[in-house]
C-alpha positions as CSV (number, residue, x, y, z in Angstrom):
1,X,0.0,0.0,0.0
2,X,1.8,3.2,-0.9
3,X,2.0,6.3,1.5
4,X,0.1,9.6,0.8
5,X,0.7,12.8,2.8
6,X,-2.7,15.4,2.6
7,X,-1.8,18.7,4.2
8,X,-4.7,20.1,2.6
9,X,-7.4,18.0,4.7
10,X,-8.9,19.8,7.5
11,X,-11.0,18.8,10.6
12,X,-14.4,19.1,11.2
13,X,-13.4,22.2,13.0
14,X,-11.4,23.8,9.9
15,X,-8.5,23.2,11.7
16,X,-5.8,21.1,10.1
17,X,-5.7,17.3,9.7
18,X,-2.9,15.6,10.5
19,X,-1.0,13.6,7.6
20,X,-2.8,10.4,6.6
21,X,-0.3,7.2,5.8
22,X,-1.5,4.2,4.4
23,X,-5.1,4.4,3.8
24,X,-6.6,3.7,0.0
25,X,-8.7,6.6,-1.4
26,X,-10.7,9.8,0.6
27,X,-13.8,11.3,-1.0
28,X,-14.2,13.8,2.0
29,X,-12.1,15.1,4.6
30,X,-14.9,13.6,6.7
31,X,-14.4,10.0,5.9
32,X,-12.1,7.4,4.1
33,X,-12.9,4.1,2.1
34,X,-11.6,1.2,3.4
35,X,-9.9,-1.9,1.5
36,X,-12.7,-3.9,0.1
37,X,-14.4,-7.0,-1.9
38,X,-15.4,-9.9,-1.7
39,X,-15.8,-12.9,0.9
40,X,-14.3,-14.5,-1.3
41,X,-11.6,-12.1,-2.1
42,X,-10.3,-12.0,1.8
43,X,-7.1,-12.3,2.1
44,X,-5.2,-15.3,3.6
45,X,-1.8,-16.7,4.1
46,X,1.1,-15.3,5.3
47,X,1.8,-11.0,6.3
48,X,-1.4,-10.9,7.9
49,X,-1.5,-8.9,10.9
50,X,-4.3,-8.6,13.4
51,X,-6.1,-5.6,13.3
52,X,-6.3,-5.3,9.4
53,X,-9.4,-3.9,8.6
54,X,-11.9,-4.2,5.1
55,X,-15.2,-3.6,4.0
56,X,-17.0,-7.0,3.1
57,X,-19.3,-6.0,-0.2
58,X,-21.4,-9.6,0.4
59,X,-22.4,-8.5,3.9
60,X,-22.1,-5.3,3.6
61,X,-19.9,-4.9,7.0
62,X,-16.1,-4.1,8.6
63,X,-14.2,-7.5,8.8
64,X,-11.2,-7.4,11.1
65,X,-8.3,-9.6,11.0
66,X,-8.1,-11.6,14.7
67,X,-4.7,-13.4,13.9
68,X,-6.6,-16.5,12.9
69,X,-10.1,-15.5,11.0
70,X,-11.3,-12.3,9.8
71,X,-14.4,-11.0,12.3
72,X,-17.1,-9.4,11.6
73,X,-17.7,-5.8,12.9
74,X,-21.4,-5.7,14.1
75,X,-22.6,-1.9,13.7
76,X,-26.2,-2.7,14.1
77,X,-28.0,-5.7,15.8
78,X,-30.1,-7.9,14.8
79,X,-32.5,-7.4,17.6
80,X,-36.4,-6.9,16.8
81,X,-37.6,-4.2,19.4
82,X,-34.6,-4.9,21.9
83,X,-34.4,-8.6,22.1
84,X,-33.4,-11.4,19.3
85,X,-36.3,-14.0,18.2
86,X,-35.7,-17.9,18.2
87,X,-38.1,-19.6,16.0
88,X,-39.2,-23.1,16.1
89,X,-40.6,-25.2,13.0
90,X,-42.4,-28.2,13.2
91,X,-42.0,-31.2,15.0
92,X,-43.5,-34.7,16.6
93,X,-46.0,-35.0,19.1
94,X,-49.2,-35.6,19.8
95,X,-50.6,-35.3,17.1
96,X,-47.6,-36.8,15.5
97,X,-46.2,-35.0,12.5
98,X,-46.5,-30.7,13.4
99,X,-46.5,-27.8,11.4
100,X,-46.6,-25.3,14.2
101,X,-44.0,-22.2,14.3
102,X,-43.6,-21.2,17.7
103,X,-41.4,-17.8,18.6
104,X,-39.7,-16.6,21.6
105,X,-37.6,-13.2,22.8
106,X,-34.5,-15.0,23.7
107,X,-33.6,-12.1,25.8
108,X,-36.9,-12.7,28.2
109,X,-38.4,-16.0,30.0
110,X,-42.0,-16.9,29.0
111,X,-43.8,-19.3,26.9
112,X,-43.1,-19.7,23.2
113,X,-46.1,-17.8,21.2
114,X,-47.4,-18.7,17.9
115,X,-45.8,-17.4,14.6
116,X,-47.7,-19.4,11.8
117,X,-46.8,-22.5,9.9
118,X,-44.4,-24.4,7.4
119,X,-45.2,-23.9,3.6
120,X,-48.8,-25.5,2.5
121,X,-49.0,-26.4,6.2
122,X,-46.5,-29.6,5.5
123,X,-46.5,-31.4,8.6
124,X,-42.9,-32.8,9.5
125,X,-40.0,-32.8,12.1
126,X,-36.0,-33.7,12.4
127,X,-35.3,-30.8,9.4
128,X,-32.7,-28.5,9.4
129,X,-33.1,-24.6,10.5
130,X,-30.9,-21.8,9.9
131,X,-31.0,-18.2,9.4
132,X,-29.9,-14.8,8.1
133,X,-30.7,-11.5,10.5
134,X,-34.2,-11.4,8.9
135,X,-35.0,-14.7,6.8
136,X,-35.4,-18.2,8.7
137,X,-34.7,-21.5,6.9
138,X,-36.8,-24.8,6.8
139,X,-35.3,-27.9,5.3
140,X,-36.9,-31.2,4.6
141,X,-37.7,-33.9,7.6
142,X,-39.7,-36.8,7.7
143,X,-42.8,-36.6,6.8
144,X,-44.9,-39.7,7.3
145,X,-44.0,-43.0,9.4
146,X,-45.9,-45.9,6.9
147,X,-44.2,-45.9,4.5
148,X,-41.9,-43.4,5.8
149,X,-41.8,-40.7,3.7
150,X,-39.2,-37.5,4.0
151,X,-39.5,-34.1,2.7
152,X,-37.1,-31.8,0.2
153,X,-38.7,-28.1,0.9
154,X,-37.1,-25.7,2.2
155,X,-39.1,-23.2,3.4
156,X,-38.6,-19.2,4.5
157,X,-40.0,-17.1,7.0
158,X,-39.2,-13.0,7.6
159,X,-38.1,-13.6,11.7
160,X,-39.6,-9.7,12.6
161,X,-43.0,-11.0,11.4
162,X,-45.6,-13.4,12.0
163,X,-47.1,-15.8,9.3
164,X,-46.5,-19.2,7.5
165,X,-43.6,-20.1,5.8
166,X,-43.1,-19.5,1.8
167,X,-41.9,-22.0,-0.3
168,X,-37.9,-21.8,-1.1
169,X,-36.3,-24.0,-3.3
170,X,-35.2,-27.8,-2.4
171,X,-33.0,-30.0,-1.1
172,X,-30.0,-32.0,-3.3
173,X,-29.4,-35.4,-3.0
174,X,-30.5,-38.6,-4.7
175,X,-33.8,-38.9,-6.5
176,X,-35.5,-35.6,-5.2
177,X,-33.2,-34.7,-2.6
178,X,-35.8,-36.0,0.1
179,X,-34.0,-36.0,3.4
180,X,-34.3,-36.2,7.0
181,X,-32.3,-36.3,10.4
182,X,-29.9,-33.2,8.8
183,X,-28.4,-30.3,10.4
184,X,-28.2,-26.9,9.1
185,X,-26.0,-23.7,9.6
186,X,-25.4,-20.6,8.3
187,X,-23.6,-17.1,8.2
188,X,-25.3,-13.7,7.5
189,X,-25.7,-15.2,3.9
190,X,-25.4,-18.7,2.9
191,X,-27.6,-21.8,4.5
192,X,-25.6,-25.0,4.7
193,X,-27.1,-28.2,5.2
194,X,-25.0,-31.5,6.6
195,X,-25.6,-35.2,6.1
196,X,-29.3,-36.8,7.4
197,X,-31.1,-39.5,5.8
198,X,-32.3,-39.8,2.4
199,X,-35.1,-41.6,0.6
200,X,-35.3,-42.3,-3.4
201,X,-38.0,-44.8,-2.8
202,X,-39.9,-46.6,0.3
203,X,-37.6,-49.6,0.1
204,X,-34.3,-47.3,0.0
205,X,-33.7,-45.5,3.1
206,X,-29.6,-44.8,3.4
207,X,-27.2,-42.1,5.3
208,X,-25.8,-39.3,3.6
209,X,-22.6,-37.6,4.1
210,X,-24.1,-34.9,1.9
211,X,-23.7,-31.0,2.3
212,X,-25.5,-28.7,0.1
213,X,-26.0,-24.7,1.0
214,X,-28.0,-21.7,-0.2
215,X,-27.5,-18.1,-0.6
216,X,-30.5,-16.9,2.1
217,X,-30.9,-13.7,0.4
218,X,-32.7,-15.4,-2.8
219,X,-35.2,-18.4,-3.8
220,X,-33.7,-21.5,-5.0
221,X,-32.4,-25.2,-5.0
222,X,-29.9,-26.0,-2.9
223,X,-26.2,-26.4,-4.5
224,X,-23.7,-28.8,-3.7
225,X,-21.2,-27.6,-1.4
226,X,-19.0,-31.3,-0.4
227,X,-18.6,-34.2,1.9
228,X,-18.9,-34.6,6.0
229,X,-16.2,-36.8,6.8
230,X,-18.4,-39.8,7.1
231,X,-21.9,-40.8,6.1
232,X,-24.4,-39.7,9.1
233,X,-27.1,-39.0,10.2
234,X,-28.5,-37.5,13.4
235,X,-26.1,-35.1,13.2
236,X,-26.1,-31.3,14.8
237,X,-24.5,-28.2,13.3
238,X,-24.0,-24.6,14.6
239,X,-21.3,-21.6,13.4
240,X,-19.4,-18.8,13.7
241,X,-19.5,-15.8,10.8
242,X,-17.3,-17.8,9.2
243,X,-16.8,-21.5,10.1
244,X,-19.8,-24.3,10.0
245,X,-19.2,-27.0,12.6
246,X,-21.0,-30.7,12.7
247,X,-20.9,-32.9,15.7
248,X,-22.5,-36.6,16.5
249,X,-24.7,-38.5,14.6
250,X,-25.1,-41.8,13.4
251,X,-22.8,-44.1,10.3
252,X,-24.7,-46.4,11.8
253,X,-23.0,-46.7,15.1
254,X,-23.0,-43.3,17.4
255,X,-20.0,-41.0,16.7
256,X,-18.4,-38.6,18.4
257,X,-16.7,-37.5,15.7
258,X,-16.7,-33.5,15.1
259,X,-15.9,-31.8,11.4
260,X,-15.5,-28.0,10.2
261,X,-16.3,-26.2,6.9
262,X,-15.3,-22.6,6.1
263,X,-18.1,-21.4,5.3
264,X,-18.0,-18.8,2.5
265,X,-15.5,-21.9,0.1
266,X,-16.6,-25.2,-1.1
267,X,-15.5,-28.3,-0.3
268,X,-14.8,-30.9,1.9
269,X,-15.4,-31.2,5.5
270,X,-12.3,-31.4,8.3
271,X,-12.1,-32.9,11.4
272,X,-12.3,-30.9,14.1
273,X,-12.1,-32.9,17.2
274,X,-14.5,-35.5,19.1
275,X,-17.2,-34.4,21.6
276,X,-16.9,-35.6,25.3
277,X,-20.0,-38.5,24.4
278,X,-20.9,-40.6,21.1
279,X,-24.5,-39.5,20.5
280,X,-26.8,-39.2,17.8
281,X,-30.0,-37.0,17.1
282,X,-28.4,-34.5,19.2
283,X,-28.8,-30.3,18.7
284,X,-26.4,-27.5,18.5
285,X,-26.0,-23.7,18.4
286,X,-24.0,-20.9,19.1
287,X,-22.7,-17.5,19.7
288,X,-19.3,-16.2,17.3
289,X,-17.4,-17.8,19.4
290,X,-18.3,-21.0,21.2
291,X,-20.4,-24.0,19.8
292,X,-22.5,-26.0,21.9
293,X,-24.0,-29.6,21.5
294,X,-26.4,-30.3,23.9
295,X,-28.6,-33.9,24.8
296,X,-28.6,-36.9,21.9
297,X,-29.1,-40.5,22.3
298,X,-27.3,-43.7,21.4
299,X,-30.1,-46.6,20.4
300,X,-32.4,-46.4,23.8
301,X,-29.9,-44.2,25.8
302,X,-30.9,-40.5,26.2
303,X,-28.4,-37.7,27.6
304,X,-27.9,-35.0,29.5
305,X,-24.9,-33.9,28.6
306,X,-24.2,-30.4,27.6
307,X,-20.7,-29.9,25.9
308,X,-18.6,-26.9,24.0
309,X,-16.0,-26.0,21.8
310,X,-14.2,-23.1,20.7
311,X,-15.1,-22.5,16.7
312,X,-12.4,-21.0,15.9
313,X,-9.6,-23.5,16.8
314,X,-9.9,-27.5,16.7
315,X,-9.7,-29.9,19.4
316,X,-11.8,-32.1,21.6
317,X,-15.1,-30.7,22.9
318,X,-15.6,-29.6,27.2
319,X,-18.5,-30.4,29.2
320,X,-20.3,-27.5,30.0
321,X,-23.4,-28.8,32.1
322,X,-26.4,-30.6,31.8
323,X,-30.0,-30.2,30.4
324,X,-32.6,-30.7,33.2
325,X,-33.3,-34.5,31.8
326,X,-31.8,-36.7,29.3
327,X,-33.3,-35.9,26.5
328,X,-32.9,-36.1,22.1
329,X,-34.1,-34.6,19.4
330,X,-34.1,-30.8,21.0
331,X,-34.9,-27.5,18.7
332,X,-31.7,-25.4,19.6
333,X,-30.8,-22.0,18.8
334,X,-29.2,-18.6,19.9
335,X,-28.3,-15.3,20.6
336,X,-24.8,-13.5,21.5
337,X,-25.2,-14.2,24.8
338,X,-28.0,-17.4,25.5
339,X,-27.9,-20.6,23.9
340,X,-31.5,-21.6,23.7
341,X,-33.1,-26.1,24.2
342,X,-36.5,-26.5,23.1
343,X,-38.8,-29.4,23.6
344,X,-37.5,-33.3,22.4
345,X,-37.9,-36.8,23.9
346,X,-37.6,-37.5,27.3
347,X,-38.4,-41.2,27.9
348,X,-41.9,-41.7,27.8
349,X,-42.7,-38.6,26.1
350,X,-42.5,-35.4,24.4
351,X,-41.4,-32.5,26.4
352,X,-42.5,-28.7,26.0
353,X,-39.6,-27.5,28.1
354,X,-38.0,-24.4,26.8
355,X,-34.0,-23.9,29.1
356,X,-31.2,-21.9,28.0
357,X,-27.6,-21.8,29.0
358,X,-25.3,-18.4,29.3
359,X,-22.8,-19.3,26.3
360,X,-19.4,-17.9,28.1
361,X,-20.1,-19.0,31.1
362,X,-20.3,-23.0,32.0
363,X,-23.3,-24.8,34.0
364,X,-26.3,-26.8,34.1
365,X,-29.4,-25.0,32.1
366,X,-32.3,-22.3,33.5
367,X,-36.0,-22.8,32.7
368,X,-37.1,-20.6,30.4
369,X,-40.7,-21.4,29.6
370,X,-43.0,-23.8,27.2
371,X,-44.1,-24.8,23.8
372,X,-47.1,-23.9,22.5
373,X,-47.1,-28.0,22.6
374,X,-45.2,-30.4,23.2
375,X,-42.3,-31.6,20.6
376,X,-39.7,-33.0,19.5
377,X,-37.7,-32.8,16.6
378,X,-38.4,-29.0,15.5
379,X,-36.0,-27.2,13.7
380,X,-35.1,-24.0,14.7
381,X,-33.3,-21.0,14.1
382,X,-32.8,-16.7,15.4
383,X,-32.1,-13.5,13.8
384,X,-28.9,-13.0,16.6
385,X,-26.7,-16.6,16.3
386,X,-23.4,-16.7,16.1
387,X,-23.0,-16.7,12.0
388,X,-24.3,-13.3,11.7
């Protein structure tokens, strides 16, 4: 970057401005323009130092450099009226396959209040949910138990209002791209969606190690993005603004293995670490820093466990704390500061229970209120997790 000197800049004062070194264009004496481009255009590899700044044109925000991943500058937040929504869609109860979006203020305690329902009110649970600040993604789940049928839609909802869900685009994957059991993340722009189970007929039910992703801001199919490191399904996903991480599931046995994508590249998946239990069918979320992955089961076994990482390293998960009973299939989601357990099977039945957790701190979860009914299985999603 070459140096300029501009004695001719003044202050907002009129007095003089000192001489400017190293920054790329003024149109004001006000202001400057910062490095820019894309996500794609950040740069990487060596003579990086932290504290380099640019403009992201994708996201339209500041990105510092931390030493090891460039951070997004939050200037606004993605609060509605003071306090971040979490949305929950769908689920299995009683009556068994739901349509129902619930919403909360994860900032408050109370009871989850109703927000409307998936697309063509298409009953079905174990999706994937993820979200932008102001669009929340719904993504395929089962559907019907005999013969078991899954779904491919993904559906949208704008998180500041109330209503159903609009149709999207759907799923890849063999045949139609119907798939269940899958986990979902996202950044402020692109949806990604990680293994599950797929269907191309009644007779052919098999694990995927797919992961496709969409670009939230517009309507369409999902595009492949890779591999997980192995076939699974049951598998639970959260992120940071720029790394997607996927822990558990089943390949058919319970794993503990953990993998990482970067979010705004394609490719393959890495591993990242193992969590502190093998489980399956287990939920996730996050704030820009930690992950957590909370309950799960492995065949008949349900947990309590509550365990973290830190996203932006890799290495073996740490318990946190427990959920209030062992319990699977839980709708999970965020904000900055609370993670966010919804509902899921407790041996013998579905639970309504909303808890949440304090994401930097470590312990055993708070109650935070109900379900409109009880659930298991909902996906869920907030206009304030850690991707954004």
């Amino acid at each position: 970057m070459s140096e300029f000197k501009s004695s001719s800049f003044r202050n907002e004062d009129n007095s003089g401005a000192p001489d400017i070194v190293g920054v790329t264009s003024f149109t004001s004496p006000f202001y400057f323009v910062p490095p820019s481009g894309t996500t794609a255009q950040r740069p990487s590899g060596d003579g990086l130092a932290p504290g380099m700044l640019r403009f992201n044109t994708d996201i339209g925000r500041l990105e510092v450099w931390r030493g090891d991943h460039w951070a997004t500058i939050l200037g606004e937040t993605p609060d509605l009226n003071g306090g971040a929504r979490g949305l929950f869609g769908g689920g299995y109860g009683t009556p068994l396959y739901r349509s129902t979006i619930d919403y909360i203020t994860i900032s408050t305690l109370g009871n989850a209040i109703s927000f409307g329902s998936l697309s063509a009110s298409s009953a079905r649970y174990s999706g994937g949910g993820c979200s932008s600040a102001t669009r929340g993604i719904f993504a395929g789940g089962e559907t019907g138990p005999s013969p078991v049928t899954y779904s491919n839609i993904i559906d949208y909802v704008t998180i500041s209002s109330t209503g159903n869900a609009t149709d999207f685009g759907d799923l890849t994957g063999v045949s139609t791209g119907r798939r269940s059991y899958l986990s979902a993340c996202s950044s402020s722009t692109r949806g990604v969606f990680g293994g599950g189970s797929e269907i191309s007929s009644p007779a052919n039910l098999s694990s995927t190690n797919t992961i496709d992703y969409i670009t939230i801001t517009s309507t369409a199919n999902a595009v492949d993005f890779g591999d997980l490191s192995v076939t699974k399904t049951g598998v639970a996903a959260c992120s940071s603004s720029t790394r997607g991480v996927f822990g558990g599931g089943s390949t058919p046995t319970v794993s503990n293995v953990i993998d990482f994508i970067t979010i705004s590249t394609l490719g393959n998946a890495i591993r990242f670490g193992d969590l502190t239990q093998a489980r399956s069918n287990i939920s996730s979320c996050s704030n820009s820093t930690r992950g957590i992955f909370a309950g799960g089961s492995s065949g008949p076994t349900l947990y309590n466990v509550v365990d973290f990482v830190t996203i932006a390293s890799t290495g073996n998960a740490t318990d946190f704390g427990d959920l209030s009973a062992n319990r699977s299939y839980i709708g999970a989601t965020s904000s900055s500061i609370r993670g966010i357990f919804s509902g899921g099977y407790s041996t013998p039945a579905f639970s309504n229970t909303i808890e949440y957790i304090t994401i930097a701190s470590t312990g055993n979860v708070v109650d935070f209120g109900d379900l409109s009914v009880a659930r298991g299985g909902a996906a869920a999603c907030s206009n304030a997790h850690g991707g954004l």
